[in-house]
C-alpha positions, -999 to +999 in steps of 0.1 A: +496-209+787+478-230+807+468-267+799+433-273+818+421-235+801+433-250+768+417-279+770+387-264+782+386-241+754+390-270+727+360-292+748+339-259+740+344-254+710+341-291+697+307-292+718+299-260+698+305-276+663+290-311+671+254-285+671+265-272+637+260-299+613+269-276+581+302-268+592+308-303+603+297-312+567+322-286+548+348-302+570+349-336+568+327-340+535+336-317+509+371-324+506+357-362+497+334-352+474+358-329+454+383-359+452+352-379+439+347-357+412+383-354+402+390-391+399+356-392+376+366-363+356+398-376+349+379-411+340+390-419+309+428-409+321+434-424+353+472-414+349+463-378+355+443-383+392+474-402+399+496-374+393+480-343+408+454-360+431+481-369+457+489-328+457+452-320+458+445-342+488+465-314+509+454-289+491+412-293+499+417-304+531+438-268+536+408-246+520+382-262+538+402-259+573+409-222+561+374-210+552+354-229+580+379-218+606+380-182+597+337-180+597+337-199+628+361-177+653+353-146+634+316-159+644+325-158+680+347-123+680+316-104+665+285-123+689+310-108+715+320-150+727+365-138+727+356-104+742+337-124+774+363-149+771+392-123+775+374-112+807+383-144+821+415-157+830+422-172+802+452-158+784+451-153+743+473-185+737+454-203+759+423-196+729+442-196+707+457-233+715+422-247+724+406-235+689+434-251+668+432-283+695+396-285+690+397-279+649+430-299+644+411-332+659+381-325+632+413-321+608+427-357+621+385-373+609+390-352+576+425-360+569+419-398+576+382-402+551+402-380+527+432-401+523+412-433+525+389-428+500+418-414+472+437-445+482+415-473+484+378-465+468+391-443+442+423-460+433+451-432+434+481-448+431+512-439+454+547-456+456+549-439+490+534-448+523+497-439+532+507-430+564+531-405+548+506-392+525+481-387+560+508-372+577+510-347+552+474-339+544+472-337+586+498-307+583+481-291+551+449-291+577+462-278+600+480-252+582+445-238+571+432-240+606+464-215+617+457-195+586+421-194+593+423-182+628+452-156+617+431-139+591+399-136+612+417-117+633+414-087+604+381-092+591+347-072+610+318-098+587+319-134+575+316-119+539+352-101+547+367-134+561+353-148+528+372-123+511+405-134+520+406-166+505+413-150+472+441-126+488+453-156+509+450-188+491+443-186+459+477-166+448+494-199+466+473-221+446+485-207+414+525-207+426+527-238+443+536-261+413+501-277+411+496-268+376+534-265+362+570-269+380+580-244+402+614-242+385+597-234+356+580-201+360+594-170+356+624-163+384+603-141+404+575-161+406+595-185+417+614-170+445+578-160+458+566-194+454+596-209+474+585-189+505+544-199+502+537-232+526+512-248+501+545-250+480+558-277+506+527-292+509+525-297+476+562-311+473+554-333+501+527-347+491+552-354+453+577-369+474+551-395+483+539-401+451+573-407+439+592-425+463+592-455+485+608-445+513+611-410+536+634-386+517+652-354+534+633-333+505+603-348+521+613-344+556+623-310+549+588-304+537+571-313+561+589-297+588+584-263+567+545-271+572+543-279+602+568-250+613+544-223+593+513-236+612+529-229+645+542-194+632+513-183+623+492-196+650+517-176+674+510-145+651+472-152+653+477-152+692+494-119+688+466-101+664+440-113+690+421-082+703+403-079+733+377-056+720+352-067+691+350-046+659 
């Protein structure tokens, strides 16, 4: 890898998305406005944003990094962009590295409105620190960003990167202790759900919610994260192809 191609790469592609407004949008915005409806769904129960809308601020940030990173590269692979960019001298981690650079630092401006907004406008009430809690909603980011740019590695249309989300993320959703403890489902269930990353983000962002200070669950967690982001952005590196579908 090569710093200067990296960081040419990320200067690219953040030039690229400051032109497309609508992606910019999904980013940063609709992770907001879902945690704006949740607090005023739960309106007349206050007690039950406070209890799942810590988890859920990883958890949006995560599918909006997934899906918008997915359609964006796999944008680029089919208009030919990564087949021209191969050409050059510019190795696959070298791409690889500059897109998750270049979305991480929209991730950083999504992570921080996010995490601002449940804590102070809409009241979600942490024992925790905030900078915890933006810590881990960074990671959940940029653990959809990896995902993002591993899976549009296999898809030839947006509709097929589309596709994944309910192969990739929603079986996560369902196992990773949002809607009832993890220790609670049936054995199998939860042996897959202890090797899922949303698990951990999930558990991080409870560690948080519970506790004052920096626990080793938590620290575990969030090492877990963080590690699975850079695993599978290594595997995305790998899948790379020179040659468009």
């Amino acid at each position: 890898m090569n710093a200067y191609r990296t960081l040419a790469t990320a200067a690219r592609v953040l030039l690229q998305l400051r032109h497309d407004v609508r992606s910019i949008a999904l980013m940063i915005l609709v992770p907001c406005v879902m945690l704006l409806l949740l607090r005023y769904v739960f309106d007349g129960s206050p007690q039950t944003f406070d209890s799942i809308g810590a988890a859920l601020l990883g958890i949006f940030p995560l599918i909006t990094m997934f899906l918008v990173t997915s359609i964006a590269t796999l944008r680029e692979r089919t208009s030919g962009t990564l087949e021209r960019l191969l050409a050059m001298p510019l190795g696959k981690g070298d791409l690889i590295a500059g897109y998750a650079l270049a979305f991480g630092a929209v991730a950083v401006v999504q992570s921080a409105l996010a995490t601002g907004l449940a804590l102070w406008a809409l009241g979600l009430d942490v024992t925790g620190s905030a900078w915890l809690l933006l810590l881990v909603a960074l990671l959940d980011a940029l653990l959809g960003t990896a995902l993002g740019l591993f899976v549009s590695a296999f898809a030839a249309s947006e509709f097929q990167a589309v596709q994944f989300m309910p192969a990739v993320i929603f079986p996560q959703l369902l196992l990773c202790g949002l809607f009832t403890p993890r220790d609670r489902m049936q054995p199998v269930l939860e042996w897959i759900s202890d090797v899922l990353p949303m698990s951990y983000a999930v558990d991080g962002m409870n560690e948080v919610l519970h506790h004052t200070e920096v626990t080793g669950d938590f620290l575990r967690d969030a090492v877990i994260v963080a590690a699975c982001a850079v695993l599978v952005l290594g595997l995305g590196a790998a899948t790379l192809r020179r040659r468009t579908a």
